[in-house]
N, C-alpha and C positions, 0 to 999 in steps of 0.2 A: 487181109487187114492192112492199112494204111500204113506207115511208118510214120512215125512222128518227126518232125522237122525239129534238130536242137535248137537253129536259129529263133521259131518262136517261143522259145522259152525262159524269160526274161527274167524268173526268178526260183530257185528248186530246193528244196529245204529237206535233207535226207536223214534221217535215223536223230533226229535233232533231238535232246536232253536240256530240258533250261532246268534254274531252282537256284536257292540260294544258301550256303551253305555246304550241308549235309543234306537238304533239304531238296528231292526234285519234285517238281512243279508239275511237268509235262516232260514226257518223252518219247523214243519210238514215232517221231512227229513227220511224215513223208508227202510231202504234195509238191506240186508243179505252180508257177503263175505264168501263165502264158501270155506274150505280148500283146498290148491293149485291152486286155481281159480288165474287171472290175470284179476283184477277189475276195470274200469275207471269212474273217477269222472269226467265228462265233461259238458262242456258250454261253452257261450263264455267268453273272458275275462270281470273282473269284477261282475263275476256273485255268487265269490263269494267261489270256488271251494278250494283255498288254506284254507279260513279260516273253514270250514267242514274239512280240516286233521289234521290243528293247533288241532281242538275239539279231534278230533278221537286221536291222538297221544298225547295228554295231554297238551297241549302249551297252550291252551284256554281253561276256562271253559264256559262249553254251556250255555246258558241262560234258556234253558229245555231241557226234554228227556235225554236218556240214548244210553249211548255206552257201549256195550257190549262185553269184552271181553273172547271167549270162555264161554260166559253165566255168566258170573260176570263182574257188574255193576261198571265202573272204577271210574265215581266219586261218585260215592256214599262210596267209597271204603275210609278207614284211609288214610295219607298221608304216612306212610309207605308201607303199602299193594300198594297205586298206585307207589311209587318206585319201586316194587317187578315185579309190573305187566309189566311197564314200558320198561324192560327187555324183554318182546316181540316185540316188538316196534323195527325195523333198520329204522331210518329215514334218505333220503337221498334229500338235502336242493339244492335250484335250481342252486345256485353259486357254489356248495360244501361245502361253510360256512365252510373249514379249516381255521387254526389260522396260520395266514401267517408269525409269528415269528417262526413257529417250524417245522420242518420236514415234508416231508411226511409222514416217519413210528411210527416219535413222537404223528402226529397225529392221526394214524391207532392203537397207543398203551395207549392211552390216554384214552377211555372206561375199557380194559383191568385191567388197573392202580388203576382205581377209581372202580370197581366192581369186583375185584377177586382179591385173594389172590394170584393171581401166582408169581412165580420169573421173576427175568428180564431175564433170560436165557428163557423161556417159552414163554413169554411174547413177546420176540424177534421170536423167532419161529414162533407163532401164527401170528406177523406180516407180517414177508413172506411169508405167505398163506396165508391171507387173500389179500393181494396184488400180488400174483401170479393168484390168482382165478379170476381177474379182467383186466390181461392182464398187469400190472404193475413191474412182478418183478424184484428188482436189483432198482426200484425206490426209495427206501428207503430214501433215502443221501440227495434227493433234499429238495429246498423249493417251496415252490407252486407257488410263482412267476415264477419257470420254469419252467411248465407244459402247455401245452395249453389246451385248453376249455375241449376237449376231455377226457383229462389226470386229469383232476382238479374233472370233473364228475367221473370217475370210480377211485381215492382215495377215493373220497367222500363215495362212494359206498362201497369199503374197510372197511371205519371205522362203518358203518352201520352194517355192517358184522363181525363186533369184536366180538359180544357177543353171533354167532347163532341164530338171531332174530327169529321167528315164522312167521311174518308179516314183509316186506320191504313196506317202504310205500316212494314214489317218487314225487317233488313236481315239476312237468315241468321239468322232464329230457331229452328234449330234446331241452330247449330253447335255442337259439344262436347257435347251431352247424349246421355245413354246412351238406346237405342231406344224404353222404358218411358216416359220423360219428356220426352220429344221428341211421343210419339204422344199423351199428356195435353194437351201444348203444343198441338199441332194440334186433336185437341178443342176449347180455348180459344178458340182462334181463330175456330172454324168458330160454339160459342155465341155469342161478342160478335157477331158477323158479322150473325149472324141476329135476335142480342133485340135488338141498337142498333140496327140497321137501318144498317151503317155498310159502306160501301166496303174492301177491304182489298187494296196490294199487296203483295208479297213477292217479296223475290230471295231466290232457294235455289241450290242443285244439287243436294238432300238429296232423291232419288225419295219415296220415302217419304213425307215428307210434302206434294211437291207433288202426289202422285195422287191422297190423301187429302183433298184440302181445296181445291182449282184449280179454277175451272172455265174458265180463259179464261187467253191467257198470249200471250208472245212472249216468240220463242229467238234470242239474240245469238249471233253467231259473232265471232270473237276474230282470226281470217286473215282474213276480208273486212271484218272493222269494220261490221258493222252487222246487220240483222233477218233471218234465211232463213228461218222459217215463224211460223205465228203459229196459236195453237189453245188447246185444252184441254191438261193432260200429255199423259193418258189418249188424245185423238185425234192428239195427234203419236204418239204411241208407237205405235197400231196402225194410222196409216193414211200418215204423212208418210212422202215417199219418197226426200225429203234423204238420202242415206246419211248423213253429220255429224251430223244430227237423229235419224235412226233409232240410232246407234250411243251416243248419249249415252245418248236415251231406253231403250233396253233394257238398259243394263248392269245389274247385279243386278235381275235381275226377280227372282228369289226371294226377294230382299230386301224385295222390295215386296209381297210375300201378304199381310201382314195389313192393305192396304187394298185388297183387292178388290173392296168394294163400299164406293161413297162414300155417306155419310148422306144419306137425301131429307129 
């Protein structure tokens, strides 16, 4: 049997406990993200899914276990060292969570600002490519009130991309938009993935796009609090023999035709 390489392992999440409280949520939570992989945190709702990436991206501290970034231990880590690290981290928030008093590109320049020295002549630059890369450019001017749902997720996406993340991590990027632009969104996702050479997780319950674009995942369950299989969608759905696994993963299969076949 092969040995696993530590190098590709970009992100590892061991004996993890989240909750709030007295209260845990998930625990006993153990998986791997391997570099350039396209990782889904899936269940169904309430199970629990966002608050496992609040952990992994630093928003929450876990109540045990370790997250492991590229094999250093984040909280265990100074409060500086985890601002340092932090900086791998593109996190992209399910509304977009722009600040609706400032611009689009004020908000795509606003990482920028607070984390590098660069000038505003740079600064400005970098922002029109990171907003060109997303489908957005010349959106700069606007405010976010004038964006539709579409337009508000890939700013979002922008400002996640200010820094060169290592890791994009996505928290229901496909909630609310209509099938047409949910499957564009998934597009997106799968180019950045592939031209940046970057890690991506995602919590969904959205079939659709996790078949389309997954290739590696683990499924929360929400009554036991913690991990029952762990795969590709695609191979929970046609091989996992969980019934709770099997009954989540098959619900609208016909919904999910028009990704039959994922992109090589």
């Amino acid at each position: 049997m092969a040995t696993e390489n530590p190098a590709e392992i970009r992100l590892e999440v061991c004996d993890l406990a989240v909750g709030f409280g007295r209260r845990t949520i998930q625990s006993e939570l153990n998986f791997k993200v391997h570099r350039g992989s396209i990782f889904a945190i899936m269940g169904r709702s309430g199970c629990g899914k966002s608050t496992v990436l609040r952990a992994i991206v630093g928003l929450l501290r876990p109540m045990g276990g370790k997250v492991l970034v590229e094999g250093e231990d984040y909280w265990a880590a100074a409060e500086e060292r985890r601002a340092a690290m932090s900086r791998h981290f593109g996190m992209c928030f399910q509304g977009g969570a722009l600040w609706s008093s400032m611009s689009v590109a004020d908000n795509v320049a606003l990482p920028l600002q607070m984390f590098t020295g660069l000038n505003a002549e740079a600064v400005a630059e970098l922002v029109e490519l990171k907003l060109s890369l997303v489908g957005l450019a010349g959106a700069g001017p606007k405010m976010p009130r004038e964006l539709s749902g579409g337009m508000l997720k890939r700013a979002g996406l922008a400002r996640a991309l200010a820094l060169d993340p290592a890791i994009l991590l996505f928290d229901e990027p496909s909630a609310g938009l209509d099938p047409v632009t949910s499957a564009r969104l998934d597009q997106l996702i799968l180019e950045l993935s592939r031209g940046l050479d970057a890690t991506v997780v995602i919590v969904s319950h959205e079939l659709p796009s996790l078949f389309a674009i997954c290739d590696d995942g683990v499924f929360l369950d929400g009554d036991s609090g913690t991990a029952i299989a762990h795969g590709s969608p695609r191979s929970l759905r046609d091989s996992c023999e969980d019934p709770r696994v099997r009954a989540f993963m098959e619900r609208g299969r016909d919904e999910a035709t028009r990704v039959q076949a994922r992109p090589s």
